[in-house]
C-alpha positions as CSV (number, residue, x, y, z in Angstrom):
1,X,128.8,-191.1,-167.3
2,X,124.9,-190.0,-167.1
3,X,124.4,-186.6,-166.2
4,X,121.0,-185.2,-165.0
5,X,121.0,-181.7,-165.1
6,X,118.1,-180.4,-163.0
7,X,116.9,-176.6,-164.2
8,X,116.4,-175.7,-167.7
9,X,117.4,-171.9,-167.0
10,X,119.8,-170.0,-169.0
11,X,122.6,-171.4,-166.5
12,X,121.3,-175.2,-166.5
13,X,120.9,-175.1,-170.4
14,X,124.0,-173.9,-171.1
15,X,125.6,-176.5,-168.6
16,X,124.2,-179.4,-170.7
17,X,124.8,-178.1,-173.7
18,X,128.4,-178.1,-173.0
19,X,128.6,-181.8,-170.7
20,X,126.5,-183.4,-173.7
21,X,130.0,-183.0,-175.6
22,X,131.7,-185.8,-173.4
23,X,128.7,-187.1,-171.3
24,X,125.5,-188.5,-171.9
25,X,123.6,-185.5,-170.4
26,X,119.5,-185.3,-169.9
27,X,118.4,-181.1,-169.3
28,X,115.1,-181.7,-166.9
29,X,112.7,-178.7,-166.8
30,X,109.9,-178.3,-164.9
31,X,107.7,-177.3,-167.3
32,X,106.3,-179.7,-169.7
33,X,105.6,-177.0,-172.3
34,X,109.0,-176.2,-172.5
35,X,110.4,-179.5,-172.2
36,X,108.8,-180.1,-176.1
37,X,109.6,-176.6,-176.7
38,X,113.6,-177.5,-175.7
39,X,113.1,-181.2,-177.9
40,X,111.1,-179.8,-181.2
41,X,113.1,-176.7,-181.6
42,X,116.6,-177.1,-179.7
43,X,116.6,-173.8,-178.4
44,X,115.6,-172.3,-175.2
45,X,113.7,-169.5,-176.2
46,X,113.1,-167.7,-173.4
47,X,116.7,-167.5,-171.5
48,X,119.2,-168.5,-174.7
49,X,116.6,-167.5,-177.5
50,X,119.6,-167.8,-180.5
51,X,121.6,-170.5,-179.6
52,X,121.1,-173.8,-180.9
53,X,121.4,-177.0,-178.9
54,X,123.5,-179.8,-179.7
55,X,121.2,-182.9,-181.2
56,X,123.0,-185.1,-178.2
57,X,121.2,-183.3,-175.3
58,X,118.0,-184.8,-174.6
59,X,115.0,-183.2,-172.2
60,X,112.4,-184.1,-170.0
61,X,109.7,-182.6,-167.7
62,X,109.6,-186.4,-165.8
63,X,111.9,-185.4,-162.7
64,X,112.2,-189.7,-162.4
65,X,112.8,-190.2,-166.1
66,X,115.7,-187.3,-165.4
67,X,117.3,-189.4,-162.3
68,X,116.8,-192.7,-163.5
69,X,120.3,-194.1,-164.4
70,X,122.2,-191.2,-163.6
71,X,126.1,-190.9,-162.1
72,X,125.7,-187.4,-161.4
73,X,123.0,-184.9,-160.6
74,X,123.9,-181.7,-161.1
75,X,121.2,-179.1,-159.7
76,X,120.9,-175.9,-161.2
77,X,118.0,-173.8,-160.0
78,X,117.6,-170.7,-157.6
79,X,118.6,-170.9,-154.2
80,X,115.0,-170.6,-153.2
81,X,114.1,-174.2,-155.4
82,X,116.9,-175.8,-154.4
83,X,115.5,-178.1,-151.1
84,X,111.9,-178.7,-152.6
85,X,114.1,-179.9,-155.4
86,X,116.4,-182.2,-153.3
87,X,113.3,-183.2,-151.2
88,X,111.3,-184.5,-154.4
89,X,114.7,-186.1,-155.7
90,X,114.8,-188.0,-152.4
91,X,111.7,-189.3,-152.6
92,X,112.1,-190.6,-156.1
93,X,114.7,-193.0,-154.2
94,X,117.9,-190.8,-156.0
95,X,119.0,-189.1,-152.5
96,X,121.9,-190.9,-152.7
97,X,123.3,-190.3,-155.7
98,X,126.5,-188.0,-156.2
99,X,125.1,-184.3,-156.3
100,X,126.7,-181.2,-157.1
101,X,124.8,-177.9,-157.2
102,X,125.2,-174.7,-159.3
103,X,123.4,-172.6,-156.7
104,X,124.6,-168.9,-156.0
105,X,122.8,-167.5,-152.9
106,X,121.4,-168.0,-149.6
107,X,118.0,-170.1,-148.8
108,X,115.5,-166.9,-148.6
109,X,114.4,-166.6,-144.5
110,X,116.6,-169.1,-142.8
111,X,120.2,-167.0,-144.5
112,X,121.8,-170.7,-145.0
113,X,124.0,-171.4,-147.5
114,X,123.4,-174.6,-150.2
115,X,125.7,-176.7,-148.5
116,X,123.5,-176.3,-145.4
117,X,120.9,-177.4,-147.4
118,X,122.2,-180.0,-148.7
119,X,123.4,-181.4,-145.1
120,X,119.6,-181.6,-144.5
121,X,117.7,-183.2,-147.5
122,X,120.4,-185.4,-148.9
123,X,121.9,-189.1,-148.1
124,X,124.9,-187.9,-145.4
125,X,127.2,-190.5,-147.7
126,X,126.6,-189.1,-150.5
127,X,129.7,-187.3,-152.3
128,X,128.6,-183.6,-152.8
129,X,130.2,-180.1,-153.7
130,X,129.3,-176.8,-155.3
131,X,130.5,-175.5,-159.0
132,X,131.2,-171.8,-159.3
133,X,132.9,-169.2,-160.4
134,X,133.3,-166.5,-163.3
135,X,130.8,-167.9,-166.0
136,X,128.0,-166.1,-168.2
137,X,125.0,-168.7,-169.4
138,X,125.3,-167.8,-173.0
139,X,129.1,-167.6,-173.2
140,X,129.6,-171.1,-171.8
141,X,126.7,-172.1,-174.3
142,X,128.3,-171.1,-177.0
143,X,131.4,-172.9,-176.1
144,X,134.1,-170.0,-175.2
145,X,136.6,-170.5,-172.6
146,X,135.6,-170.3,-169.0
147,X,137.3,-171.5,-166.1
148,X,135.5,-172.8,-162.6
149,X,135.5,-174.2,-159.5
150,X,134.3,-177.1,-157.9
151,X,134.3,-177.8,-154.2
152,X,133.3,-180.2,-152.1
153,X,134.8,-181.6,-148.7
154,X,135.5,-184.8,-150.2
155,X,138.7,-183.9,-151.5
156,X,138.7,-187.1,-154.1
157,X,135.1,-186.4,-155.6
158,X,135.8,-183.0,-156.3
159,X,138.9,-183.9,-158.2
160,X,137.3,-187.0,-160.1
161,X,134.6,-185.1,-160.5
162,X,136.6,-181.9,-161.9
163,X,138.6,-184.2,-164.4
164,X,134.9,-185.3,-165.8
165,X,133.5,-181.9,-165.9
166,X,136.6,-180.5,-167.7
167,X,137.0,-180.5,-171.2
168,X,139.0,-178.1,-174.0
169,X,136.4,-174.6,-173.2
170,X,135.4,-175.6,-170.0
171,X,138.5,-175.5,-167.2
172,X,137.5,-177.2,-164.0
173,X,139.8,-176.5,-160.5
174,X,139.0,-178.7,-157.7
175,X,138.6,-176.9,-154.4
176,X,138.5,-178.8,-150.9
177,X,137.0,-175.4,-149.5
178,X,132.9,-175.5,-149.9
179,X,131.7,-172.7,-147.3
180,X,134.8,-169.8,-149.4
181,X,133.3,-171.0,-153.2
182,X,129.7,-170.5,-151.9
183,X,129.8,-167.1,-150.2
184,X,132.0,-165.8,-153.2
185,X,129.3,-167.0,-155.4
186,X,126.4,-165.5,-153.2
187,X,127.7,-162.3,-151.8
188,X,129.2,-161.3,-155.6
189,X,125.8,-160.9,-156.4
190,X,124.8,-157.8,-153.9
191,X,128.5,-156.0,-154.7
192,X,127.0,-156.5,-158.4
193,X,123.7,-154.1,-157.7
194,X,126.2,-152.0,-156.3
195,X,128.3,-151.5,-159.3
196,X,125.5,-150.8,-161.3
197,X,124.5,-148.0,-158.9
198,X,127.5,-146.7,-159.4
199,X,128.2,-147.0,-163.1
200,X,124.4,-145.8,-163.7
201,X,124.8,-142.6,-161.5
202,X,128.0,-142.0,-163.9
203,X,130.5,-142.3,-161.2
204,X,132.7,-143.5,-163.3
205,X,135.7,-146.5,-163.6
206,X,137.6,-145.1,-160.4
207,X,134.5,-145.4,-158.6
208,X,134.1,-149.0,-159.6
209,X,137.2,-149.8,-159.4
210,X,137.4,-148.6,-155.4
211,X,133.7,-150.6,-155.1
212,X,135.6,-153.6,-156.4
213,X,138.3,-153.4,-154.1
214,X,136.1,-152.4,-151.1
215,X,133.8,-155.4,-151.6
216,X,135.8,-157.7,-152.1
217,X,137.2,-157.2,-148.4
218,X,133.4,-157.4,-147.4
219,X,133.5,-160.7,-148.9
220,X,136.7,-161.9,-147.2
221,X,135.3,-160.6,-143.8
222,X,132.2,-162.2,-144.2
223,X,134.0,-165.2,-145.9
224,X,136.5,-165.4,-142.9
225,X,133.9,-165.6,-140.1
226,X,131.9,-168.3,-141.7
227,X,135.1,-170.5,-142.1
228,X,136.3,-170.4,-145.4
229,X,139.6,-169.6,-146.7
230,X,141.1,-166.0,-147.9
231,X,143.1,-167.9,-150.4
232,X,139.4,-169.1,-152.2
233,X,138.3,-165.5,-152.0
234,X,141.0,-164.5,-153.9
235,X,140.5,-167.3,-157.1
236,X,138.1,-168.1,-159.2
237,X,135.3,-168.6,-157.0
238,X,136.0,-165.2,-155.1
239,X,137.5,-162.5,-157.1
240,X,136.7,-163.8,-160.4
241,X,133.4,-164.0,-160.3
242,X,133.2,-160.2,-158.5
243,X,135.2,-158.8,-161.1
244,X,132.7,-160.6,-163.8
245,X,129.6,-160.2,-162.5
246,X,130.3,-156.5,-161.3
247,X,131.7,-155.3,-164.5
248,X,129.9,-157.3,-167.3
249,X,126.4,-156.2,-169.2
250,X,125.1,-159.5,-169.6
251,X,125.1,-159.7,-165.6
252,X,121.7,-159.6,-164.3
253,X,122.8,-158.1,-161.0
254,X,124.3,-155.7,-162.7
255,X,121.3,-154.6,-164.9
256,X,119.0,-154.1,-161.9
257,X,121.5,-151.6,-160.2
258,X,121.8,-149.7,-163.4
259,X,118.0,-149.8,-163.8
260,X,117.7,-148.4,-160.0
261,X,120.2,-145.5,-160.9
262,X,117.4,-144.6,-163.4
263,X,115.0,-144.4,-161.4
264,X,113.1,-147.6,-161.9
265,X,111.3,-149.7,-159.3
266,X,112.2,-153.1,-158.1
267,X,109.3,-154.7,-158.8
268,X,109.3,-153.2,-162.4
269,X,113.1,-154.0,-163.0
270,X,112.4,-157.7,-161.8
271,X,109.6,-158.4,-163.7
272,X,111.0,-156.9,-167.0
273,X,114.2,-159.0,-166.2
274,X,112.4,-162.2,-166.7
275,X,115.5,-163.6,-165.0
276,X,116.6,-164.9,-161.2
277,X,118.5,-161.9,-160.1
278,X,119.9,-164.0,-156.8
279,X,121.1,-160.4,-155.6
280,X,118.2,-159.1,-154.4
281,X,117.3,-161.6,-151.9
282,X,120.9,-162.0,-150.7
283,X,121.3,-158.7,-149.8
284,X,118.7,-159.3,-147.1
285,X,120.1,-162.5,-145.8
286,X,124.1,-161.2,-145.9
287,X,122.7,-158.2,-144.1
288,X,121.7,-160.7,-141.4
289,X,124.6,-162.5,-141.1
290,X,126.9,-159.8,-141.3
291,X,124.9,-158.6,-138.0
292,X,125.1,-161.9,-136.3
293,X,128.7,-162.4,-136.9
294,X,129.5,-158.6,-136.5
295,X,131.2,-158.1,-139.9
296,X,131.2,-154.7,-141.2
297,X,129.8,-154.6,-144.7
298,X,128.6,-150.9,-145.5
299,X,128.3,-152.0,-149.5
300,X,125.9,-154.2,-149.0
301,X,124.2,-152.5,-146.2
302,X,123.7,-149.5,-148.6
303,X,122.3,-151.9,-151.0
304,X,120.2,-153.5,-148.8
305,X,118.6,-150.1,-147.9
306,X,118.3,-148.9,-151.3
307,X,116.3,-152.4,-152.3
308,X,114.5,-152.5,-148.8
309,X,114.0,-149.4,-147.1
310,X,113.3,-146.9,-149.8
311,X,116.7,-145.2,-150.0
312,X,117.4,-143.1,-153.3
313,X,120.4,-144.7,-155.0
314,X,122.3,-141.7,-155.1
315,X,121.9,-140.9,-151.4
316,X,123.3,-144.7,-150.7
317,X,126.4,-144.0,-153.3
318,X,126.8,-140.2,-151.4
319,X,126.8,-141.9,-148.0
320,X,129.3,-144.5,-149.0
321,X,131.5,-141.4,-150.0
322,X,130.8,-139.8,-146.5
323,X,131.9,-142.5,-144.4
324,X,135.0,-141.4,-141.7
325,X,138.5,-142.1,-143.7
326,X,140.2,-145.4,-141.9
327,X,143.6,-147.7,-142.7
328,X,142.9,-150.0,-145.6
């Protein structure tokens, strides 16, 4: 099979690096300059600076040269770049093509989730589904085990498509439950900040371990009244990745809630980051759903204030603590 991987980010590279094993696999950037960069050196300098590539995975800053020939397109780029993506990929004549998307957030302004996307840019017969879960760019690049999941509605594409995916360090579960593995993936991302609040301000494992706990039921809630399945939430996809993401130092969610505990800015933090951290713009959009759906989420209402209304962190963390005791 021909896999087009479409995003030359830390995620996307190490993606192809590890499908080139099995697959022939193409890594398109948008960037011409680091399309050569990616072919001379075989090394992404600026997300996996000392990893070396694998001499099977070619690149390309030709989006058409990408899709031409391809089985599989497997987007991997911010939420935010995901439809002008799809849109341009459509109009290259590939909006048909089987599509799977490594996207963990919500599109900024309209609070939809990629699936909703999706619905609206691609081919409706076109097999589709999201892959997620637990993973860290540079660990999958450098070939250690990690397990995921990937969903998709079509119950036989995401199990065909699992089996092709899978291989001896990367584990693929098929999932028939899109909206669960997509919120997991997004809403993760705000608990994340959280955790780093919390760790940064020296509150200490018990702390986390309660943020964990308490999020994770924000997720369900929110999960829940969306339509997915608490059994998702409490897999890979859900639980896994919260657990990963909320706990690990090479999280980038993570890093900016330890940097607020210190007393950074945001807009210093992000910039020095030189990453996606999908966090900080989900925050907003959960906050908004969680309103329209009435789901109570104080987590990631405190982080939303601390990111958008000037709350110290410490004052967030102190009114979490202050909330009225209730029955788990």
């Amino acid at each position: 099979m021909k896999i087009a991987v479409l995003g030359a980010g830390a995620w996307g590279t190490a993606l192809a690096a590890s499908l080139c094993e099995r697959h022939e696999t193409v890594l398109w950037a948008r960037s011409a300059t680091q399309a050569t960069e990616l072919t001379n050196l075989r090394c992404n300098s600026r997300y996996l600076p000392d990893i070396s590539l694998p001499e099977t995975l070619s690149y390309t800053a030709d989006l058409s040269a990408a899709l031409r020939g391809a089985s599989l397109l497997l987007a991997v780029v911010p939420s935010g770049a995901l439809r002008p993506l799809l849109r341009e990929s459509a109009m290259l004549g590939s909006g048909r093509l089987p599509l799977v998307w490594a996207c963990k957030g919500f599109e900024s302004g309209s609070h939809k989730l990629p699936h909703e996307v999706v619905a609206e840019e691609w081919s409706p017969d076109a097999p589709r589904g999201v892959l997620s879960g637990p993973s860290f760019a540079r660990e999958v690049a450098l070939g250690l085990p990690t397990a995921l999941t990937l969903a998709s509605p079509d119950q036989a594409f995401a199990q065909a498509t699992a089996q092709a995916l899978h291989d001896h360090h990367l584990r693929v579960y098929a999932s028939s439950d899109l909206v669960g593995v997509e919120l997991g993936g997004a809403v993760k991302n705000v608990l994340a900040i959280a955790a780093g609040i919390s760790d940064g301000m020296g509150f200490g494992h018990n702390a986390r371990a309660a943020l964990l706990t308490r999020g994770l039921a924000e997720i369900v809630r929110l999960g829940l009244a969306l339509g997915g399945r608490q059994e998702t939430f409490m897999g890979l996809a859900g639980m896994g990745d919260l657990i990963l993401t909320c706990t690990g130092d090479l999280s980038r969610n993570r890093q900016v809630g330890l940097q607020l505990a210190q007393g950074k800015s945001l807009e210093t933090i992000l910039h020095d980051l030189g990453h996606v951290a999908e966090g900080v713009n989900t925050a907003r959009e959960v906050r908004q759903l969680a309103r329209e759906h009435q789901v109570e989420m104080p987590i990631s209402e405190a982080v939303y204030q601390v990111l958008y209304e000037g709350v110290p962190p410490r004052d967030a963390v102190v009114g979490l603590l202050n909330r009225s005791p209730k029955a788990e």
